[in-house]
C-alpha positions as CSV (number, residue, x, y, z in Angstrom):
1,X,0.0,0.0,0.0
2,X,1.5,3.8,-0.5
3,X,1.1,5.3,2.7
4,X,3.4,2.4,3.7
5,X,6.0,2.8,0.7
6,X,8.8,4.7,3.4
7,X,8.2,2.4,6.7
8,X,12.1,1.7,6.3
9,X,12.7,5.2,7.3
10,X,10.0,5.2,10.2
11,X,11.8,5.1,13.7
12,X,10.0,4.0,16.6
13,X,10.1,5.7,19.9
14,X,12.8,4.2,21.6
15,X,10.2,3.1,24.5
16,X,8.1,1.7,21.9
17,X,10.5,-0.3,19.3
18,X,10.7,-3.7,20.6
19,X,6.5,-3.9,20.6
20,X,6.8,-1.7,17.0
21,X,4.2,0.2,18.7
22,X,3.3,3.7,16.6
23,X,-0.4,4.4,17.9
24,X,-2.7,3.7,20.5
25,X,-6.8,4.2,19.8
26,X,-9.2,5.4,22.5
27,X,-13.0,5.8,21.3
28,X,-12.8,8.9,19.5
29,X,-8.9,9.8,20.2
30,X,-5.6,9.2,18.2
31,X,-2.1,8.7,19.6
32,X,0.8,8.2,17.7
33,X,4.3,7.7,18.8
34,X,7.7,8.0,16.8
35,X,11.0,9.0,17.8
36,X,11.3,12.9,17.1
37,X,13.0,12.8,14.1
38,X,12.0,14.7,10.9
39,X,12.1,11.8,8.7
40,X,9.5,9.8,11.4
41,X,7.5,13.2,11.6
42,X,7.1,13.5,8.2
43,X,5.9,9.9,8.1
44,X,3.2,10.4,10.5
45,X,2.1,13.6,9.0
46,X,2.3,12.1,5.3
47,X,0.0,9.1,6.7
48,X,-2.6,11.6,8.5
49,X,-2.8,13.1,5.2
50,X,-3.0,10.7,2.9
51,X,-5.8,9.0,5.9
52,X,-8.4,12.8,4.9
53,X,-7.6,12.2,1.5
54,X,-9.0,8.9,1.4
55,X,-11.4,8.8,4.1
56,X,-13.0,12.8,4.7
57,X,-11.9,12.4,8.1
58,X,-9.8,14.9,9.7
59,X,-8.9,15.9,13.2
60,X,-10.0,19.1,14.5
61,X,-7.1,21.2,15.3
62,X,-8.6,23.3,17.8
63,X,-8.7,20.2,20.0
64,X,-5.3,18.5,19.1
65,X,-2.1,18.8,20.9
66,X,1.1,17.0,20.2
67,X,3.8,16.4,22.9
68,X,7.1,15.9,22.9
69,X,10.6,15.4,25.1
70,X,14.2,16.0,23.9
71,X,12.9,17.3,20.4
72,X,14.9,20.5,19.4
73,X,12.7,23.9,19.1
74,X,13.1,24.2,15.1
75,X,11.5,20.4,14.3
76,X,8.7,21.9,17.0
77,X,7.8,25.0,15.0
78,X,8.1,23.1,11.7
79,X,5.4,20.5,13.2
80,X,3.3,23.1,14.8
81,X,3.1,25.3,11.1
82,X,2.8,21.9,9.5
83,X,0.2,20.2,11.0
84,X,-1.5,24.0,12.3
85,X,-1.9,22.6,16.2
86,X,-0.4,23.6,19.1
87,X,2.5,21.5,21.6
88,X,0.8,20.3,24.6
């Protein structure tokens, strides 16, 4: 499938990589874990994407938050303009 075509590049959180766990799904909520790298961010935001392309679904941004430990203040305003919602 396409949205698949880099999982190669995809790095797991490091907490998270011996269970390959990348999301967790509660009711009407969304988590997804990666490491904080760009190429892993892009990933996520490239599947999200491609996710409203194919389905009309998105999230609303007014409630969304991501969160984030030892990622470095550029990759965090280049997700925050990216995606338009705000670090938790």
């Amino acid at each position: 499938m396409e949205i698949f075509q880099y999982h190669k590049q995809f790095c797991y959180h490091p907490m998270c990589k011996a269970t390959k766990l990348n999301h967790l799904c509660f009711a009407y909520d969304l988590i997804s874990i990666a490491k904080g790298d760009r190429n892993s961010i892009r990933l996520l935001l490239n599947v999200v994407e491609k996710f409203f392309r194919v389905s009309g679904l998105s999230m609303n941004k007014q409630k969304s938050n991501f969160y984030c430990n030892g990622v470095n203040g550029m990759l965090i305003s280049e997700i925050e303009d990216r995606m338009g919602i705000k670090r938790g």
